[in-house]
C-alpha positions in Angstrom: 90.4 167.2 155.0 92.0 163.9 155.8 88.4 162.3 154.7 88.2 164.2 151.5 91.8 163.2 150.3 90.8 159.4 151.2 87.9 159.5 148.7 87.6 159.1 145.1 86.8 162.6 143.4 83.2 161.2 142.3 81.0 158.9 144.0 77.6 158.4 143.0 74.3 159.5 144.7 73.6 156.7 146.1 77.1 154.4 146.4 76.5 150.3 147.2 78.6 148.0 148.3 79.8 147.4 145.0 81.3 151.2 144.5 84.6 151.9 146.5 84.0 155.0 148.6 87.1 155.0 150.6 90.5 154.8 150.0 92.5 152.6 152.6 95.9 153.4 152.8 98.5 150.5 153.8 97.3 147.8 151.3 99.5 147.4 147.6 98.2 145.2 145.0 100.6 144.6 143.0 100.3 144.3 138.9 100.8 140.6 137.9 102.0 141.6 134.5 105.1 143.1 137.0 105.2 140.3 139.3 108.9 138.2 138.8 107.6 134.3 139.0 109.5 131.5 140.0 110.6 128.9 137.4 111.0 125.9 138.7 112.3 123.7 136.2 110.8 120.4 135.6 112.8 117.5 136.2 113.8 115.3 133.2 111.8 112.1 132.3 113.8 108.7 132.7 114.1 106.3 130.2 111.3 104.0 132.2 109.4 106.6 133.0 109.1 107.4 128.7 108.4 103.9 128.1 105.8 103.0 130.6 104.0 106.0 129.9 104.0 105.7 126.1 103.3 102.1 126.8 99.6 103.4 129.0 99.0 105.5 126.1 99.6 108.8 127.8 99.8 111.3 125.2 101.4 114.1 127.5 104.6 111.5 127.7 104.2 110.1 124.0 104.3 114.1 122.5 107.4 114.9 124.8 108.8 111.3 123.5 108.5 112.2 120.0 109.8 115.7 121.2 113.5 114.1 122.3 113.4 112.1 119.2 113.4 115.4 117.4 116.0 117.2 119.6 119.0 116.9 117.8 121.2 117.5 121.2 123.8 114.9 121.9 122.4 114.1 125.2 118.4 113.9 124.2 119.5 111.9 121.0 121.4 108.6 123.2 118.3 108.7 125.9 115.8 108.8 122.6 117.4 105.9 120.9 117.4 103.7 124.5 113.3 104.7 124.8 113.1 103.3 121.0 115.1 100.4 121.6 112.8 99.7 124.9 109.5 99.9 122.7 110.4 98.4 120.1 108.5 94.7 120.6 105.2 96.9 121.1 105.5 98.3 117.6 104.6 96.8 114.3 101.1 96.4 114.9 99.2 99.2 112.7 98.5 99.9 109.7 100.9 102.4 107.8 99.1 104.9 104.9 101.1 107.3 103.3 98.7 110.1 101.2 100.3 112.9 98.9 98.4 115.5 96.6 98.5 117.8 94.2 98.3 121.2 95.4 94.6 122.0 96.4 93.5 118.6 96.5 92.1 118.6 99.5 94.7 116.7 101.8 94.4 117.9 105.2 90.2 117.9 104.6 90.6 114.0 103.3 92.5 113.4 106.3 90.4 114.6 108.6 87.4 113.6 106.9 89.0 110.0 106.8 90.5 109.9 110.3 87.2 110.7 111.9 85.5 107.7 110.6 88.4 105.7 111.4 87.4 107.3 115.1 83.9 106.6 114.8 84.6 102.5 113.8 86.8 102.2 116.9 90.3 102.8 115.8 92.8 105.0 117.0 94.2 107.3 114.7 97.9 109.2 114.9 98.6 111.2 111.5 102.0 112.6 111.4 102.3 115.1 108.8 106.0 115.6 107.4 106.2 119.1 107.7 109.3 120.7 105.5 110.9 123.3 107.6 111.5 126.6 106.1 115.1 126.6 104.8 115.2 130.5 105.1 113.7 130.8 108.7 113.8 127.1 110.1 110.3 127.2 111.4 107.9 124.8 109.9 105.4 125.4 106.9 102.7 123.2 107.9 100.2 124.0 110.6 97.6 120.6 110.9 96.1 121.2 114.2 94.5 124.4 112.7 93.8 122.8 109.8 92.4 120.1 111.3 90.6 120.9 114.3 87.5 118.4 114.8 90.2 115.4 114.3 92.6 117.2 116.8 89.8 117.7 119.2 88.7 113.3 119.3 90.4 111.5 121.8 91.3 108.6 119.4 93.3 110.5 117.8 96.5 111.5 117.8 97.8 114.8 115.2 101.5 115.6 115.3 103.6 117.5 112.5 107.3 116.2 111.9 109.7 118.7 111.3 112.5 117.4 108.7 114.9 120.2 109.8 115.2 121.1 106.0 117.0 117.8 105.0 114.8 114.5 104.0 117.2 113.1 106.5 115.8 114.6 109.0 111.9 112.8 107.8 113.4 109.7 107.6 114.9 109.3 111.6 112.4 111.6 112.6 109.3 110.3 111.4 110.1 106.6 111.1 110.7 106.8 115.0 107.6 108.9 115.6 106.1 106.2 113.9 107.3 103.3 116.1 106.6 105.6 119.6 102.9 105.5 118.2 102.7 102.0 117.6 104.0 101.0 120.8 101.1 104.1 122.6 98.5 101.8 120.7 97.6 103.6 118.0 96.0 101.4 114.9 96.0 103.5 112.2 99.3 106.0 111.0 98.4 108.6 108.5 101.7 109.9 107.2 100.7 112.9 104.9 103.3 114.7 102.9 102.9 118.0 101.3 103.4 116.8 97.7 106.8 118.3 96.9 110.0 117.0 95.7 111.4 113.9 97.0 109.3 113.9 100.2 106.6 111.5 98.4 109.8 109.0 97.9 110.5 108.8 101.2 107.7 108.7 102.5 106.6 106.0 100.1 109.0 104.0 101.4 107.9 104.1 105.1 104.3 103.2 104.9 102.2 100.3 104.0 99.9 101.6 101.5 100.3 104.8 99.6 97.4 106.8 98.3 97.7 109.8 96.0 95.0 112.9 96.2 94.3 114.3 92.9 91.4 116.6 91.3 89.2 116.7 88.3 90.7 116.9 84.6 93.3 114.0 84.5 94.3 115.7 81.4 95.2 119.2 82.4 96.7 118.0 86.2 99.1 115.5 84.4 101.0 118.3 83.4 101.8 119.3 87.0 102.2 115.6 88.2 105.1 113.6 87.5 104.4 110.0 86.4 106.9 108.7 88.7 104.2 109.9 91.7 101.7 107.9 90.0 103.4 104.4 90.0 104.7 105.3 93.3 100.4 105.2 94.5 98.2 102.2 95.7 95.1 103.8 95.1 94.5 107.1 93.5 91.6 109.5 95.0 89.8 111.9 93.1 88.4 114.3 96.0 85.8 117.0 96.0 83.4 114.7 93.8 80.5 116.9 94.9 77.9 119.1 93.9 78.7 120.2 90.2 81.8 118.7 89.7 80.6 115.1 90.7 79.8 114.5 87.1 83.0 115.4 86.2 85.1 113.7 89.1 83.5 110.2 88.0 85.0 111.4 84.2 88.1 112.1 85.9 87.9 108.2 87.4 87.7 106.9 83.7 90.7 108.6 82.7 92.9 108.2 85.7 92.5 104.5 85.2 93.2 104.3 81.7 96.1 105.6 82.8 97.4 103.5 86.1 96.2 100.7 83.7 99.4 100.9 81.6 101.8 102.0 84.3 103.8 99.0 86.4 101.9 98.4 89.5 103.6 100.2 92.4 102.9 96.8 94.9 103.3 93.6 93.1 100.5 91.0 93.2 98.2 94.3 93.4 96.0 96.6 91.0 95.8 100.2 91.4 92.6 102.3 90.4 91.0 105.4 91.3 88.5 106.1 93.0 85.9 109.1 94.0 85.2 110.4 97.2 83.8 114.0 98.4 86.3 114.9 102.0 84.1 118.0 102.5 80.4 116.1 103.1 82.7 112.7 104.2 81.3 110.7 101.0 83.4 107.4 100.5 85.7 106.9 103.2 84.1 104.0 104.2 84.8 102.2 100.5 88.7 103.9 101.1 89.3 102.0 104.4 87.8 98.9 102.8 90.5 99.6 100.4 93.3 99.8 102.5 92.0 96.6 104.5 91.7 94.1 101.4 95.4 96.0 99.9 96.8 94.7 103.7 94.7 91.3 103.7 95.9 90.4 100.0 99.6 91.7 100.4 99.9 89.8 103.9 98.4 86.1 102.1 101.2 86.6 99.4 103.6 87.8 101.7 104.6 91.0 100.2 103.2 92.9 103.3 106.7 92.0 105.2 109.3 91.9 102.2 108.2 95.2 101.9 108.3 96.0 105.7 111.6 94.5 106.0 113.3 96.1 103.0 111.7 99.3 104.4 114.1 98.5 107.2 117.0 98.2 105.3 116.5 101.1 103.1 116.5 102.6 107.1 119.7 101.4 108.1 121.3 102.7 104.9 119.3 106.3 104.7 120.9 106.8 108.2 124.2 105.9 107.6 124.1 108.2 104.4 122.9 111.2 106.7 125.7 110.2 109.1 128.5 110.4 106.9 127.4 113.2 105.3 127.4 115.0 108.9 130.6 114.1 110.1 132.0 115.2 106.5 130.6 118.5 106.4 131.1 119.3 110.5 135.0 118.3 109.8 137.2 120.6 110.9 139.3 120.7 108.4 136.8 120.3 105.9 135.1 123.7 107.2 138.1 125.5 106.7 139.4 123.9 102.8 135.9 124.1 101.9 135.4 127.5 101.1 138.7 127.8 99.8 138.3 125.0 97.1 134.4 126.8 96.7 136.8 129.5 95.5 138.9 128.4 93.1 136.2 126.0 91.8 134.0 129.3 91.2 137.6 131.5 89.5 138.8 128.2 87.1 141.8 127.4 88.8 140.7 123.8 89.8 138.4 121.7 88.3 135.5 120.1 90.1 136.9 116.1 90.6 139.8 117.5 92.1 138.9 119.5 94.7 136.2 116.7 95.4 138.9 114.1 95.7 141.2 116.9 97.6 138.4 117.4 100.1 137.9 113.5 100.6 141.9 112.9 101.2 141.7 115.7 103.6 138.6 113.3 105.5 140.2 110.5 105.5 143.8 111.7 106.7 
């Protein structure tokens, strides 16, 4: 009886080793899903630590640098800014290209497209998409290692979205530091793509070296979804997906396009922007685009217009950050938490007008 409640109810004919015959009481195998582990948790990086290992270009220490220059906690933020300050005679060195679109353009295939023959000449390649968090759910809209997985997957290159935290604040510290921890990791090349909305263009515009805008065929009918102040912003202007059918029309497209940067003011002085064709999807004309971008740096360096810009890229810094500082510690004020709402209030019902509780709000500040 003993045997019989020890085995399984069926066992085949002729049971091998394979098949369990016999049930052995005494041993527990426990379910790993029901298992408690032990975290241990890891032990914070030091400031050297960050900077010779982003200095060795180890990418497991340059992703969790640019990870503490996102943190916005008090204590990540004062151990990020000494790692930047460390690194900052190894930066400077690479070339910065900012690239926007229209929607459907193509971006993330140019980019990927492009980055791999960067790769493939010898460069290494970090593109930092600024990725607008969701202002509903605060996660981030962008997803660029899915979209670009070959890129992701070479190891000269380097693909990291940038959360803004909603505000264009948020790119401009964010990804301007990002930027420098690449430099110093020895990256060559920073692609800084935006998704094409707003004021991100702007900013990013005025991060980067060269700017390049990604736009489709019929000038005619996507001018009236492009504002002309994108277009003077723009270096060189690509018309993408100049393939197949719609080559004809792409190098049509060209024509117009240039008519049209021909009567805007240049967006680099000393420098002529004009469009050009290239297909992302069967990477046709990336080489001519990086030949581009090298006689844009060549020509603005000789005139010296490469580091006016650079330098009052700088300075627009210094002044973007003080702007987001301010406007912190106004709107995490005590005091101005609690008057706020109240002068929302009256505002909203007519009983004050909308200078004075303004200037009420800024006496209450500065008291």
């Amino acid at each position: 009886m003993n045997d019989k409640r020890n085995r399984p109810e069926w066992v085949p004919d002729e049971p091998s080793d394979s098949f369990t015959t016999e049930i052995v009481k005494g041993k527990h195998h426990s379910n790993p899903s029901t298992t408690k582990r032990k975290f241990v948790k890891r032990k914070e990086r030091t400031t050297e630590e960050f900077v010779q290992g982003i200095k060795n270009g180890d990418r497991t220490i340059l992703a969790q640098a640019i990870t503490l220059v996102e943190s916005n906690a008090k204590r990540h933020e004062d151990k990020a800014q000494a790692v930047i300050n460390e690194i900052l005679p190894y930066t400077g060195n690479s070339v910065r290209v900012g690239i926007t679109g229209v929607p459907g353009a193509g971006k993330s295939t140019f980019i990927e497209s492009f980055g791999s023959y960067l790769c493939e000449q010898g460069y290494r390649v970090a593109v930092l998409a600024v990725d607008p968090s969701s202002s509903v759910t605060g996660g981030s809209i962008l997803g660029d290692k899915t979209r670009m997985e070959s890129l992701s997957r070479n190891k000269n290159a380097f693909i990291r979205p940038s959360p803004s935290g909603g505000t264009l604040g948020g790119v401009n510290r964010k990804t301007r530091e990002t930027m420098l921890l690449c430099e110093a990791a020895g990256f060559d090349v920073i692609l800084v793509e935006t998704i094409g909305v707003g004021q991100s263009e702007i900013v990013v515009r005025s991060m980067v070296d060269f700017f390049l805008l990604l736009v489709l065929t019929g000038a005619g009918d996507e001018l009236q979804g492009m504002k002309k102040g994108v277009m003077e912003l723009a270096d060189s202007l690509v018309i993408n997906k100049a393939d197949g059918d719609n080559k004809q029309r792409a190098k049509v497209a060209r024509g117009e396009y240039n008519r049209i940067l021909h009567y805007l003011q240049p967006a680099t002085r000393g420098w002529s922007s004009k469009a050009y064709t290239v297909s992302a999807l069967y990477h046709e004309g990336m080489e001519e685009m990086w030949k581009i971008v090298m006689r844009f740096v060549e020509t603005t360096k000789e005139s010296g217009v490469f580091w006016e810009r650079r330098n009052a890229q700088t300075k627009d810094w210094i002044h973007a950050m003080i702007k987001d500082y301010l406007e912190t510690a106004f709107f995490t004020h005590p005091a101005i938490k609690s008057q706020l709402p109240v002068l929302e209030n009256k505002v909203v019902e007519g009983h004050v007008n909308v200078t004075t509780a303004v200037k009420a709000l800024i006496d209450l500040y500065e008291t």
